[in-house]
C-alpha positions, 0 to 999 in steps of 0.5 A: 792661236794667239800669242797667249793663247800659245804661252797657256798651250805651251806651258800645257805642253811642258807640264805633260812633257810633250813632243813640242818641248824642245821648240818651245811648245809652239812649233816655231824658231825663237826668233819667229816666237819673239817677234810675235811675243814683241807685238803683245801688251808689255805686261802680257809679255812679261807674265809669258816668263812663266810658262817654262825655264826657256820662256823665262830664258828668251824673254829675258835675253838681251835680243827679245829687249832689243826688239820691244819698243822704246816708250816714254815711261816716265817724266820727272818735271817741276813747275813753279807755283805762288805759296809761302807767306810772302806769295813767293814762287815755289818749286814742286816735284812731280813724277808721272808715268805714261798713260793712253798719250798723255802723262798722269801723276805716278801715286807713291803712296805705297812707300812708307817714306812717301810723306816725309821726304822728297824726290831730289834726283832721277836716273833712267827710271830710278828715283833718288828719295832724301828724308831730311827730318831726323833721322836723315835717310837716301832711298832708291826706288824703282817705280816699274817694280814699285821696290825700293831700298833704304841706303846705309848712312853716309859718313858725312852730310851731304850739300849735293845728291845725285843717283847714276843709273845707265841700264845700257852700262850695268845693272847698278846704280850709284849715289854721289853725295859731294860733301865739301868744295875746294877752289878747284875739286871737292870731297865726295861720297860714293855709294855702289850697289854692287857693293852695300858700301860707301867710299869716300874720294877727293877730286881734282875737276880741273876747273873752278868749282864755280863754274860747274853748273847743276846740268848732269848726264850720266852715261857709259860709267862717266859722270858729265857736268857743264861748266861755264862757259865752254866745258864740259867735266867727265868724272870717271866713277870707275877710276874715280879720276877727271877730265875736261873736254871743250864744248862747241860753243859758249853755254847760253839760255840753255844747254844740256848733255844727253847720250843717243846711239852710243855716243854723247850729244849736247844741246844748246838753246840761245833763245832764238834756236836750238843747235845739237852736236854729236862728240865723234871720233875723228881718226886723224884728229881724234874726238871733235864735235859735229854739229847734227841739226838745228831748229828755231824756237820761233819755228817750233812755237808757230808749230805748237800753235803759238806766235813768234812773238811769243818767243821774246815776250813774257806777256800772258796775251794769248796768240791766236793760231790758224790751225785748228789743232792747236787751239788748246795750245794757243790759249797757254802762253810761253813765258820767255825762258820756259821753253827747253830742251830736254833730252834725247832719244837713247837711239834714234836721232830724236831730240825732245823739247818743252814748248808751251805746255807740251813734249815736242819730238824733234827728228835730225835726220828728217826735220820733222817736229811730233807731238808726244804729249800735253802734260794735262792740268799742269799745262794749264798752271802758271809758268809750269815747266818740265826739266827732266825726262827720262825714254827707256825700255820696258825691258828687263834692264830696270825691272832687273836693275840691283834693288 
């Protein structure tokens, strides 16, 4: 018997009130019944919650979401292209969900909003929406329930939107619209789904304005901004208060914050490696930064079938490479400074890159490069580049998520 041929004979069993309700009509221990339920396709999981009131119960629990795999679920990513009168490149937002190894472009179409606005932000599976023609309006949308919600309007107009979403943390979300600059903070609504309602705040970071970067990452109720050279800023959106921590080194080519197994990394690109450190809790010295591993771009280029020459080069010569594998990779050039890291893994001490058209996986304990995926016709576009990702569950952390 398989597993759905058991959830139809257990919820048989449940409408007749038979003997085997009381072990949820298979006979089995729950956690015999989750690790079999765990092995099926995600949908078919989900559709089992119907079966009974303790089907719904175990499926739903924190434990049955703790064994599903973690996948890839979706990828946020622009890639430049010419356009405009003048040839100039442009910057075009795309989403696209996992599909058999490889990405496919999401269709949207089922928000009514969908023509007229534009993706400005992501947050573990979450999309920020902005309508800018009048009238102006924030949408969340949820593309795993395909639901959505129009927010209330903010008092003020908004120069910088962004959405916090940690599942891990809470099942609601946040939008942050910084609405004014001072020398040293700057004035910003706050809208929590917990609540329907806006607030409004100032804040002090601590730092320049001007050195604050656009690299964000939110985790554990804690807003995370890079600023130049070597810091980092944690806006603390339950206090609504700020702190300034020291990165390990300088900001160079590129550098992000990312959180693995509950605790906070950060990435740094310098253009001939890529270096990441783990913010551990020393007990004599208290919080300091550990450096987990390190890889060379010239390493990870050759490996995706490229040359090292590659590396400091923006001619669109194309490398030949040895492995036969990598053939398809080789003919797409790496045009210097689109090479990136991207994000890491929520709980295994995995990094993933973006090197020459492909999702590379980086292992730090074991020092092992995968290739998740090619990301399909956008590989073959010119200077086509992934900026964000996002890895999460296919639990009930996002479908259940407050929209």
């Amino acid at each position: 018997m398989d597993a759905i041929q058991a959830g139809i004979y257990a919820h048989e069993s449940f409408s007749n009130g038979g003997f085997m309700a009381e072990t949820n009509g298979v006979g089995l221990s729950e956690d015999l019944l989750i690790e079999i339920l765990t092995r099926l396709p995600l949908k078919c999981f989900y559709r089992l919650k119907c079966v009974s009131k303790s089907w719904r119960r175990l499926i739903s629990d924190d434990y049955a979401a703790g064994k599903l795999p973690l996948i890839t679920s979706g990828v946020f990513y622009r890639y430049s292209f010419a356009g405009g009168e003048a040839g100039e490149r442009q910057l075009q937002p795309r989403y696209a969900c996992s599909s058999e190894g490889s990405f496919r472009e999401s269709n949207l179409g089922y928000l009514p909003f969908h023509q007229n606005s534009s993706i400005i932000d992501c947050s573990n599976g979450l999309l920020l929406f902005h309508r800018s023609l009048p009238p102006a309006a924030f949408y969340v949308c949820n593309p795993t329930t395909k639901r959505w919600v129009e927010l209330p309007h903010p008092k003020n107009r908004s120069q910088l939107s962004i959405i916090a979403f940690d599942p891990y943390h809470s099942p609601d979300y946040k939008v942050l619209c910084f609405s004014g600059w001072e020398a040293k903070g700057g004035s910003l609504e706050v809208f929590s789904s917990a609540t329907g309602r806006w607030s409004e705040h100032r804040l002090q970071w601590g730092i320049e304005t001007d050195k604050l970067s656009a690299s964000m990452h939110y985790f554990n109720g804690v807003l995370h901004l890079l600023a130049h050279p070597r810091h980092f800023v944690a806006i603390d959106l339950g206090e609504m208060s700020c702190s300034i921590t020291e990165l390990p080194e300088e900001m160079k080519k590129d550098a992000c914050l990312g959180s693995s197994g509950g605790s906070l990394h950060y990435a740094m690109n310098d253009g001939e490696e890529v270096r990441i450190w783990v913010l551990g809790n020393d007990s004599e010295s208290g919080l300091r930064w550990i450096l987990k591993g390190r890889i060379g771009i010239g390493e990870i280029v050759e490996w995706c079938g490229g040359s090292r020459e590659m590396c400091s080069s923006s001619s669109s010569s194309s490398s030949s490479s040895s492995s036969s594998s990598s053939s398809s990779s080789s003919s797409f050039p790496l045009f210097h400074g689109y090479s990136s890291f991207l994000a890491f893994h929520p709980k295994e001490e995995i990094g993933y890159l973006w090197v020459m058209g492909n999702l590379v996986s980086y292992d730090l304990g074991k020092k092992r490069l995968g290739l998740v995926c090619e990301l399909g016709k956008e590989k073959e576009k010119e200077k086509a580049q992934m900026i964000q990702i996002w890895l999460f569950p296919f639990a009930n952390y996002v479908p259940d998520c407050s929209i």
